[in-house]
N, C-alpha and C positions, 0 to 999 in steps of 0.2 A: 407610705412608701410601698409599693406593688414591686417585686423583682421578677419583672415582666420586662424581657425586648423585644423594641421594634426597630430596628436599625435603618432608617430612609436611605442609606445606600447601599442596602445587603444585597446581595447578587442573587438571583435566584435559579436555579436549575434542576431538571429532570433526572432522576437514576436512570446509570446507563447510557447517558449521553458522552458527546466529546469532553465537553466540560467535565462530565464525573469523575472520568479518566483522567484528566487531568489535575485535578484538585485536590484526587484522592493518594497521590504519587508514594507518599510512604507505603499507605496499606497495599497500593500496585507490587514495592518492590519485595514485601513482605510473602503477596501472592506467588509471585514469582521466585523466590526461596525455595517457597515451599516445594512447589513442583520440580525444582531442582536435584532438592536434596530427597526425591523420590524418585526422580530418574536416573540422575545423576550417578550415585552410588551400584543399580543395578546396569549399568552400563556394561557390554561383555560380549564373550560371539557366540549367541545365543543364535537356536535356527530354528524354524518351523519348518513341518512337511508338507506339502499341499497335498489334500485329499486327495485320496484316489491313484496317487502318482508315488517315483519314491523321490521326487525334486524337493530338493531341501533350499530354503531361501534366508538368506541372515534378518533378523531383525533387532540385534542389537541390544538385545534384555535377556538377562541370565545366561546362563554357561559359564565360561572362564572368564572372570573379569580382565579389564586392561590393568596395566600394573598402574595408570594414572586412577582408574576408580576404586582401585583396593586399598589404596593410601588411606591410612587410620584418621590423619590429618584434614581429611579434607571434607568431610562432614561439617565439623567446627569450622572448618573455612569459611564454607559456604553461608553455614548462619551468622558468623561473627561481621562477614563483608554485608550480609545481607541486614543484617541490623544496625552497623555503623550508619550505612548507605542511609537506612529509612530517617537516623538519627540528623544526620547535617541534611537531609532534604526538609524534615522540620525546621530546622535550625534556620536555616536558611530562607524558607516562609516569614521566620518570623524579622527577619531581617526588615528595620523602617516600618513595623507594623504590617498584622495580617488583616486582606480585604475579607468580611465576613463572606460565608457563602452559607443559602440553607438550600439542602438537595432536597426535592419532595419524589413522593412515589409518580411513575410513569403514567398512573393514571390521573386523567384531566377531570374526569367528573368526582373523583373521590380522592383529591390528593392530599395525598396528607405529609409531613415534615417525617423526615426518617433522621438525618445527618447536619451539625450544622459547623461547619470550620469556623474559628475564630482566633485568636490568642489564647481564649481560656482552655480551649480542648489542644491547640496545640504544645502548649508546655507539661500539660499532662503527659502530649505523645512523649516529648520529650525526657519527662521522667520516666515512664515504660521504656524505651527504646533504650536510654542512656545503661539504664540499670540491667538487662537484660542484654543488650551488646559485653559489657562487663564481664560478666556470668558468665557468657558464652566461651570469651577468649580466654578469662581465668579456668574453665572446664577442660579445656582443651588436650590436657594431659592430668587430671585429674578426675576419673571416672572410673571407680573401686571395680576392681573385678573379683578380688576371693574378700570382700569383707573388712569393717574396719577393723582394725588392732593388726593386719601383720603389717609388716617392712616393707616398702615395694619399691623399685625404682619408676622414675617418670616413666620410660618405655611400658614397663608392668602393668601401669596404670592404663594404659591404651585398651581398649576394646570396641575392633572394628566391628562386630556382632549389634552392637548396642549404641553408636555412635549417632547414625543416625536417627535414630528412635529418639535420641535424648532433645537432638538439636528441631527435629522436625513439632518438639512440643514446645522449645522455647519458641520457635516463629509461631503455631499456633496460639500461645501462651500472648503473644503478642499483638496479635490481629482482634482477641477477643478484647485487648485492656484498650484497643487504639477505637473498638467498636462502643465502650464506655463512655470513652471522653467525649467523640461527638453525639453520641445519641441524644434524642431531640424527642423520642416515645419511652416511655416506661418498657412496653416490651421490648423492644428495639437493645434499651440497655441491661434488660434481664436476661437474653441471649448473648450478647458479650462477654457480661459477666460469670453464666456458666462453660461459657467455651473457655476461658482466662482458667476458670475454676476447675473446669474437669484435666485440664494439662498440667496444671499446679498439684492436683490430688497423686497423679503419674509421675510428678517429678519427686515429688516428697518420697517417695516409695521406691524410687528407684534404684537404689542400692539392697534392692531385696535380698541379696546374699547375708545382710547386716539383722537381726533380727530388731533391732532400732528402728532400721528403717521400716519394714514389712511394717513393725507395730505402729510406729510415728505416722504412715501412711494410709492403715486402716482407722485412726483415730479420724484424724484429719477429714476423709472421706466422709464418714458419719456425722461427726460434727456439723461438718460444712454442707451435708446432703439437705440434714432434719432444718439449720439454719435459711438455704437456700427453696427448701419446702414451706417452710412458714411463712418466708417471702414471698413465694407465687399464691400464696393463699389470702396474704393482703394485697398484691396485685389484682386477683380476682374479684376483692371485694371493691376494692376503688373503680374499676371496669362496671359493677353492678352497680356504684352510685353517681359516675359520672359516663358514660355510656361510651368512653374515650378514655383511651391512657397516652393521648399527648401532653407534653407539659405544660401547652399551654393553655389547652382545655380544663385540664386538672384546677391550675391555679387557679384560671376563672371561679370555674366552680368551689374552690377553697374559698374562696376569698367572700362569695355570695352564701355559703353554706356550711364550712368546713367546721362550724363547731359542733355537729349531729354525729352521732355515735359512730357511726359503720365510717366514713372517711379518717377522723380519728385512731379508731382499731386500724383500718387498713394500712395506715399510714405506717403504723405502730409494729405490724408485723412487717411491714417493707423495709423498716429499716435494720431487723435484726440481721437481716442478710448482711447490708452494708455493716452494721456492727461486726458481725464475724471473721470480714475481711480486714478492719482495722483496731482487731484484735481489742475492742472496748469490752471492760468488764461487763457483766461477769460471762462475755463471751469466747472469752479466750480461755476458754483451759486446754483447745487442742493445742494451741499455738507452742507454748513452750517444748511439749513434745513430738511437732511437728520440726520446729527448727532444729533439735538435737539428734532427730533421726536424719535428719535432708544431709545432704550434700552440702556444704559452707555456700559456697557459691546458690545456689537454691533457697539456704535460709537468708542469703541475703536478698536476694529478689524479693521474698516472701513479706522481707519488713521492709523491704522500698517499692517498690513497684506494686506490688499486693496492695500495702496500705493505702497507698498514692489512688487505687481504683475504688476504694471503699471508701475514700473521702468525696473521689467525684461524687456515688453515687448520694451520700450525704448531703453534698453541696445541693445537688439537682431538688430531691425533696424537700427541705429543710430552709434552702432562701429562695427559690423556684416554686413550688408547689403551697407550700406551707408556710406564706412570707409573714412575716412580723405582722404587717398591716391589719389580716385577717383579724384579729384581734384585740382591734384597738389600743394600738402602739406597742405589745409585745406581744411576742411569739406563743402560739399554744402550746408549742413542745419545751419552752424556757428552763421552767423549774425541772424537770426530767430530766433534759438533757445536759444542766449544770449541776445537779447532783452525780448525774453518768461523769461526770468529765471530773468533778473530782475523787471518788471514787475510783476511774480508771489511773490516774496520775499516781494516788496512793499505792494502792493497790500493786501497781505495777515495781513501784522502788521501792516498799517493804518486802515484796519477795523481793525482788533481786539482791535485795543485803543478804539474805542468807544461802543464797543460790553458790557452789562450789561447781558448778559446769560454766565454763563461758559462753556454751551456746545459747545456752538456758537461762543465764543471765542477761544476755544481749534480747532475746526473746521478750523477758520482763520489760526489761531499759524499752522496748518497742512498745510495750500496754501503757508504760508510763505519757511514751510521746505521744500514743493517741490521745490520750487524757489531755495531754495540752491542747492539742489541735483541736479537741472537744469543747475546750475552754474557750477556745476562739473562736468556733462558732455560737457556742451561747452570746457573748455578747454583740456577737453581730445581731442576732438575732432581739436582744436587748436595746440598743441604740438609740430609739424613737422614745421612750421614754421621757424626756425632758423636751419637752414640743422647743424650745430656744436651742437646744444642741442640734434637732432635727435637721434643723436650717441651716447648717451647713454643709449641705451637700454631699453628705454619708463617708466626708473626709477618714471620718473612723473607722466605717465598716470598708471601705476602702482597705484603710491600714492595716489593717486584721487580713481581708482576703488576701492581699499580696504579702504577709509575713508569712501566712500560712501556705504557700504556694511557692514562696522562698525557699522555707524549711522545709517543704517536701523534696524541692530539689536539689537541696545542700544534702539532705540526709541520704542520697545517692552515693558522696562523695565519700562521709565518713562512717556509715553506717553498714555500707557494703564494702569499704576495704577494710574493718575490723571480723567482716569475716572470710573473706580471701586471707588476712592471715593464720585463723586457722586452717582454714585450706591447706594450707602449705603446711600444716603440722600436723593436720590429718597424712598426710602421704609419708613420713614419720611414726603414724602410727596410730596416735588417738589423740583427740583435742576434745576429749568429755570432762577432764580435769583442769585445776584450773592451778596444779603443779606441774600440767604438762606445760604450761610457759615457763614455766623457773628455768633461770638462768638462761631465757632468749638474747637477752642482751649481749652474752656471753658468748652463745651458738653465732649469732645474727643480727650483729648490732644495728644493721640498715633497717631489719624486720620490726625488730624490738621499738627503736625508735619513730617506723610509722605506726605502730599500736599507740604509742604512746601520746601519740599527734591526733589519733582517732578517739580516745577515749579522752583525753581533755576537752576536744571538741564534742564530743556529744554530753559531757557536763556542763558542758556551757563556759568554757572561759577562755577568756579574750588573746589575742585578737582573733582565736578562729571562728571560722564559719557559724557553727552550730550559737555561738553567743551572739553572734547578731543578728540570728532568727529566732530564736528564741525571747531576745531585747525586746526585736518588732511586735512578738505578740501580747508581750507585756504591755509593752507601753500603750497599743491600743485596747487591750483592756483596760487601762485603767482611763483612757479619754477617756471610755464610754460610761466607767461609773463614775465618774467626777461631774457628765455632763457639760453645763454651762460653765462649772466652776462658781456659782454661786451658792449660798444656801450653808448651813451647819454640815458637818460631819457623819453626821445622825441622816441628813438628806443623800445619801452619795447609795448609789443604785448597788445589790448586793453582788453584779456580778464583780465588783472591786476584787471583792475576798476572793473570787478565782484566781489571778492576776498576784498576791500573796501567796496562794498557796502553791502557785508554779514556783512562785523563787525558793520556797522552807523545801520544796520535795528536790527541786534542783540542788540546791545545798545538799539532802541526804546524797541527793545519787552522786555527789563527788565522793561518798566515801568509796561504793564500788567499783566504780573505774578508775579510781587511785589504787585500786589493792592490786588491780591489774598488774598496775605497774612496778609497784613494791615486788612482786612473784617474780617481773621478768628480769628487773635490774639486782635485787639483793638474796632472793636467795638462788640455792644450785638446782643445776637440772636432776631429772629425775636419773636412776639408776641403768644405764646401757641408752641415756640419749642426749652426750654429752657433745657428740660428733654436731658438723654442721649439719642443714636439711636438706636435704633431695634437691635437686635443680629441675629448672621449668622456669622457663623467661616467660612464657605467657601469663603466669599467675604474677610473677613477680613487677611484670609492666604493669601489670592491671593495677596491686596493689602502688605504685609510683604514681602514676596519673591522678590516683584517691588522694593521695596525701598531697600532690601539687594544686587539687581543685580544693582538697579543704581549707591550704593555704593562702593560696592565691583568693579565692571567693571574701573569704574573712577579712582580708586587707583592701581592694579595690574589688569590693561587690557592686559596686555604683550600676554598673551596665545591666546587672541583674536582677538588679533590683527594679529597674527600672522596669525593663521587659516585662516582671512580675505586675508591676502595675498596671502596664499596658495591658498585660492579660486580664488582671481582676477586674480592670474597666470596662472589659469586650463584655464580661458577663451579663452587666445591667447598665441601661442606662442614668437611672434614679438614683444612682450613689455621690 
């Protein structure tokens, strides 16, 4: 099995063309955001002098704004329509299946693939956009001005100074994760992903008045700089052994040579990047105090849409570059990477049992879930092993890619409105304790009881969402260690015991997000914050919608599921 396409009816077109432009429509309206919310805002009766004269002529930038450009509001406007917009234009591609497209460079004698649209990259956009449209409108009256711990009201919380700064990084923030999912070059997706990266380092940070943040922000950066450096270091060395960083040159070459030292190492260091971003041990130790200093809204991007781009890049190397086949029916990265995945999964839910910050806990709860999705890739990666299960037609590694492409996009719903809830209790005060939820139910019953809908679904129990992505990924792991189903017990492939150890650690982490809810239904609030919280319909819709997709997904997921396979099919043909 080679995880090589070649799609006989892929459309093929030049950058730059009419076709690119059209193809490319979300990143178009993302483009056009941007430059909105950089004109837009300085909009005003601004004049210039012409030389030499004393004629003065309007041009319409700077002076005294209009009162429509000085509206606090319309910043977040701008990005929240602007990323909706990118969201159903996806959405709607994928509507009856997407026609693949591979854009190549304008030039004819050296062209090479830059971009390629299919299902797989657009459900990605999909989980970028979705989760970052979120954010957006949840931010919207939520943007600390003197720092977290005082009292503020919604209005307080406005800062037309800072508005657009925050929203012109989410669209950038967005253009870099939409440049991920199609890329089709190793460099191509190493500049995505630090453009994604360096707007993510700026948003973490950006409650600088907060010394949380400032510190959460500098961490993060460093972190993420030394991990992002290691990776352009094994990028360089794959470039020096395969004289190309296309993906599909690479693979070739993997697959003819890849078990020689330098591709190996290269590999090795390329993917601590991706590591970094989906927070797998032991590369996460910014991560917890990145999402405690962020912004709720921000640490939820970070554990949905962050992780969501550190998987693509995973995927890309991992069943693209470095396919099982290379090495005679499993994977060279196998045993590594299912030690990494359980390792991450532990790792992740024994902190968070002793974790007393919610953000910091939900942070963990996030290491723990890359450990699964870790898991699930190992045994795709493992699958060929029993040459009779081979033969059916990668039925399993199928099941696996679309559970895990599932769970990415379910964990949008309920992983980012558990922290839009504290959102709202950040603007209250402080949501670093995890007595600052006592007695929500009390304050907030509507509040209380969507946390409580978030965190049973991210443990896994039924019927919500999160247990029947998490089911999926079970149950193909365990196809793939049972095989044919023939054979002793003593015969059955070891990635089974991954597949186990997801359900014993799921088990623990019900005791944490059950404690959750024991804080917010039985005991009292803290001293001076017994009143209700702050008002802001935008966080409060945001968090509705969460808890209607977490609902709604869990019961009649059929259509989305479905989609997810449609996607994970577009990947390779060989499955």
């Amino acid at each position: 099995m080679v995880f090589s396409r070649e799609v006989p009816d892929m459309e093929i077109t030049k950058a730059f063309s009419s076709e690119f432009y059209s193809a490319l429509l979300p990143e178009m309206l993302l483009f056009a955001g941007l430059l909105a919310l950089i004109l837009i805002p300085n909009l005003g009766k601004g004049t210039f002098r012409i030389p030499g004269t004393q004629i003065r002529l309007p041009w319409f930038l700077g002076g005294e704004r209009y009162a429509l450009t000085s509206n606090p509001h319309l910043p977040a406007w701008i990005a929240t329509i602007t990323l909706t917009g990118a969201f159903f234009a996806v959405g709607d591609s994928l509507k009856g299946g997407v026609d693949s497209m591979l854009i190549m460079s304008s030039d004819a004698d050296t062209a090479k693939e830059l971009l390629m649209i299919n299902g797989f990259s657009r459900v990605f956009e999909m989980i970028f956009f979705g989760a970052l449209a979120l954010a957006s409108f949840a931010s919207m009256n939520r943007l600390n001005v003197e720092g977290v711990g005082s009292k503020l009201s919604a209005e307080q919380l406005y800062n037309n100074r800072r508005q657009a700064d925050f929203y012109i990084l989410m669209l950038t923030c967005g253009l870099g994760m939409s440049v991920v999912a199609l890329a089709q070059d190793l460099f191509v997706l190493f500049i995505g992903l630090e453009l994604a990266s360096f707007s993510t380092y700026v948003l973490v940070a950006f409650l600088k008045e907060s010394k949380a943040g400032a510190e959460a922000g500098m961490k993060y950066f460093i972190v993420g700089s030394v991990a992002s450096g290691v990776g352009l270091y094994g990028l360089s060395m794959l470039y020096l052994w395969a004289g190309s960083l296309q993906f599909d040159v690479l693979a070739a070459e993997f697959a003819a040579s890849g078990a020689e030292p330098l591709p190996l190492i290269g590999i090795g260091f390329v993917l601590v990047g991706f590591g970094f971003k989906v927070s797998a041990a032991p590369f996460h130790f910014a991560a917890p105090d990145a999402y405690a200093g962020a912004s709720s809204p921000v640490a939820g991007v970070l554990a949905t849409a962050s992780k969501a781009m550190g998987m693509v890049g995973l995927i890309r190397m991992l069943l693209i570059v470095a396919a099982p086949e290379t090495s005679e029916g499993s994977a060279v990265w196998l045993v590594c990477l299912g030690a990494l995945a359980a390792l991450t999964m532990t790792w992740g839910n024994i902190a968070a049992l002793g974790s007393t910050n919610p953000k910091r806990m939900l942070a963990y709860s996030s290491v723990a879930h890359a450990g699964y999705m870790l898991a699930g890739l190992t045994a795709i990666g493992a699958w060929t092993w029993d040459p009779s299960f081979a033969g059916q037609e990668g039925e399993a590694a199928l099941l696996i890619m679309t559970a895990l492409m599932f769970h990415l996009l379910v964990l949008v719903a309920f992983k980012l409105g558990a922290f839009l809830v504290l959102s709202v209790l950040e603007s209250d005060g402080d949501a670093s304790r995890l007595s600052s939820l006592g007695g929500l139910a009390k304050r907030e019953p509507l509040l209380a009881f969507a946390m409580f809908i978030f965190m049973i679904s991210l443990a896994g129990v039924p019927p919500m969402a999160g247990f029947l992505s998490k089911l999926m990924v079970i149950m193909g792991i365990v196809n793939v260690g049972v095989g044919s189903g023939t054979g002793s017990f003593g015969d059955l492939h070891w990635v089974w015991w991954l597949a186990l150890l997801m359900v014993l650690n799921s088990a623990v982490s019900v005791f944490y997000y059950l404690r959750v809810a024991v804080v917010m239904f039985f005991e009292a609030p803290e001293e001076g914050r017994e009143g209700p919280l702050p008002s802001g319909w935008q966080v409060r819709t945001s968090i509705f919608a969460c808890v209607l997709a977490t609902v709604l997904i869990g019961i009649f997921g059929d259509t989305l599921i479905e989609m997810c396979r449609s996607a994970a099919a577009s990947l390779t043909t060989n499955w």
